[in-house]
C-alpha positions, -999 to 999 in steps of 0.1 A, spaced: -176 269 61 -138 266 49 -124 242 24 -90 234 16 -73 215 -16 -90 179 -8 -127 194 -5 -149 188 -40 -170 213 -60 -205 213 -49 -227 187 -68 -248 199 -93 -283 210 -85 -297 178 -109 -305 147 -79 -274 132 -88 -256 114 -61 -239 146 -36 -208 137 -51 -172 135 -36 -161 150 -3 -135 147 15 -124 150 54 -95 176 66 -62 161 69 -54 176 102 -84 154 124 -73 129 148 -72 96 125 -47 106 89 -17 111 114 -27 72 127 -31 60 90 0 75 77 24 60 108 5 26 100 11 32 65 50 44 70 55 10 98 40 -14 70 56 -4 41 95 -2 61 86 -36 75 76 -48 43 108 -37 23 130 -57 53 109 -93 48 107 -88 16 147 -92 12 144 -133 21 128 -154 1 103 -183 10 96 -213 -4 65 -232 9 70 -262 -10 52 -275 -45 16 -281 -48 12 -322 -58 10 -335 -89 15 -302 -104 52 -296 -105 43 -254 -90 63 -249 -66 49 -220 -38 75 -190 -40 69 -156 -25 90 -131 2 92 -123 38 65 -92 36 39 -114 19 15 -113 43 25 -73 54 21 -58 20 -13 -63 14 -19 -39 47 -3 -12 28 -29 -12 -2 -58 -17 25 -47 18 39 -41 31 10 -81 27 3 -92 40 34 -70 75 32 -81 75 -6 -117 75 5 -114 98 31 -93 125 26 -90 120 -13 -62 111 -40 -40 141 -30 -41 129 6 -31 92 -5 0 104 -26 14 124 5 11 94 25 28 71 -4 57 96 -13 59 96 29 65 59 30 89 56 9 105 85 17 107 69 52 121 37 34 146 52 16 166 67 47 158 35 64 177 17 35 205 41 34 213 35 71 211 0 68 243 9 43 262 30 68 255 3 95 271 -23 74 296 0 64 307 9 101 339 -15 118 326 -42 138 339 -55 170 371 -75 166 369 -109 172 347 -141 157 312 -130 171 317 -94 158 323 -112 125 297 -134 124 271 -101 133 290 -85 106 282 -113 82 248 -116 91 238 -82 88 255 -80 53 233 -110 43 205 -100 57 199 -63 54 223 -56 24 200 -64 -2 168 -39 12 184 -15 -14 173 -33 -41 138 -46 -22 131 -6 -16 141 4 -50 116 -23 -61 84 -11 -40 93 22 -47 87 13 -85 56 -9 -80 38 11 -51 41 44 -67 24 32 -97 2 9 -84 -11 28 -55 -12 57 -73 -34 36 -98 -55 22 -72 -63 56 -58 -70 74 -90 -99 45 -98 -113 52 -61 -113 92 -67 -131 88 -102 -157 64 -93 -162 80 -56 -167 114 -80 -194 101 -101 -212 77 -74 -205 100 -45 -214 80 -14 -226 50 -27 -206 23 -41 -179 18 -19 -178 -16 -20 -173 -17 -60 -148 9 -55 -129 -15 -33 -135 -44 -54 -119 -27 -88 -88 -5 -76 -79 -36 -58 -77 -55 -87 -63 -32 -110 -34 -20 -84 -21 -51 -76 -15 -63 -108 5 -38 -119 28 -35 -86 32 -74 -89 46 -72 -124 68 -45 -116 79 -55 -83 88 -92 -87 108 -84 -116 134 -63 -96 126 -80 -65 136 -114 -74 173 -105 -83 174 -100 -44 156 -128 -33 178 -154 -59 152 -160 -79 168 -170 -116 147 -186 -141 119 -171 -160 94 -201 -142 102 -192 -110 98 -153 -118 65 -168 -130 55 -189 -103 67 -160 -80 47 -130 -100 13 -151 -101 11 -166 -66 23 -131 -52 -6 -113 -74 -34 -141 -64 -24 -138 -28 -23 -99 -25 -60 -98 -44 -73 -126 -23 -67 -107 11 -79 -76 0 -109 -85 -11 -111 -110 23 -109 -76 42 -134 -54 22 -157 -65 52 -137 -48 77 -122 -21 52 -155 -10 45 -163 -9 79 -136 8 88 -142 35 65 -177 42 74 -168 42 109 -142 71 103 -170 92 82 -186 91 110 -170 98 136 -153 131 113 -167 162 123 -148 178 86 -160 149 69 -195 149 77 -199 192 76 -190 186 40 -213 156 34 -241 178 48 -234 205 27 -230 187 -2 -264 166 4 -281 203 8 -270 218 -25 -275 185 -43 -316 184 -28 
């Protein structure tokens, strides 16, 4: 049987858990994860450029701040789990460095759009001026998830390969549970504090208000869809011919 750079050392002969495999990236389902990955994360950087005020919460004087790709980023970290705990962390840093790749040209021809003459006349104007407003800011919105995702994915994925190492098989759900956690906190931080110079955020509170509610929010829904992330993932192992050669293998030298 062949391996290639995201296959694991056999486990030791000791009854120990038959540590970590990992499937090939060339079967049918990474090329799906990585274009849902690249859609999410493009998306994401566009939405995130407005900002959105829901209101304050009564009696409290916190008022509800957050972007345009709140309820799209999340999907991005949820992916990044499931190609983690497939195909391994080497896997999940191509599709990362893919996405953002991908989000960086889409910024930079957002620039040379804006930059090209519009039609003559008031509507062309008004397009012009709308189009400025709306998609001249990604820049900075792309520059900011590029900063937060590459270290908090990268994060999140480095706690999924060490604890998939020592538990093998078992313990997915506490894998999901603690790179979630861990991952979004830090891409939070870093990405509200760049974010919100695009978004017109300008006091330290709102930053605040902004930071928490976006961290709470992005925690909450990941671990809402552990369920179905879970599921996901052990629906993929299966279905893997790569994956489950090297699960058999691995069970056999570990007996």
């Amino acid at each position: 049987m062949t391996t290639d750079k995201n296959s694991s050392p056999p486990p030791e002969q000791s009854g120990r858990p038959a540590g970590a495999v990992y499937a090939d990236r060339g079967s049918s389902h990474f090329d799906i994860l990585l274009a849902a990955m690249v859609t999410v994360v493009v998306l994401s950087g566009i939405g995130a450029a407005k900002g959105v005020s829901f209101g304050t919460i009564p009696g409290t004087g916190f008022e509800i701040l957050t972007d345009g790709g709140f309820f799209l980023f999340p999907l991005a970290y949820v992916l990044g789990d499931i190609i983690t705990e497939l195909y391994g962390a080497r896997s999940a840093r191509r599709a990362i460095l893919t996405s953002f790749a991908v989000s960086i040209l889409a910024s930079l021809s957002y620039q040379v759009i804006i930059a090209l003459p519009p039609f003559p006349g008031e509507f062309g104007q008004a397009k012009q001026e709308a189009l400025e407003l709306a998609l001249g800011p990604v820049w900075i919105i792309v520059l900011a998830g590029l900063a937060a995702f590459l270290v908090g994915q990268s994060l999140n994925s480095f706690v999924v390969t060490r604890m998939k190492r020592r538990m093998g098989e078992r313990g997915l759900i506490p894998r999901l549970f603690t790179s979630s956690g861990l991952g979004e906190l830090v891409d939070t931080i870093i990405f509200c504090s760049i974010a919100s110079v695009a978004i017109g955020i300008t006091t330290f509170e709102q930053w605040a208000e902004y930071t928490l509610l976006g961290f709470v929010y992005k925690v909450l829904v990941q671990y809402a869809m552990i369920p179905v992330t879970s599921a996901v993932i052990r629906w993929l192992k299966r279905t893997d011919t790569s994956y489950q050669q090297r699960l058999a293998a691995a069970r056999q030298s570990a007996a």
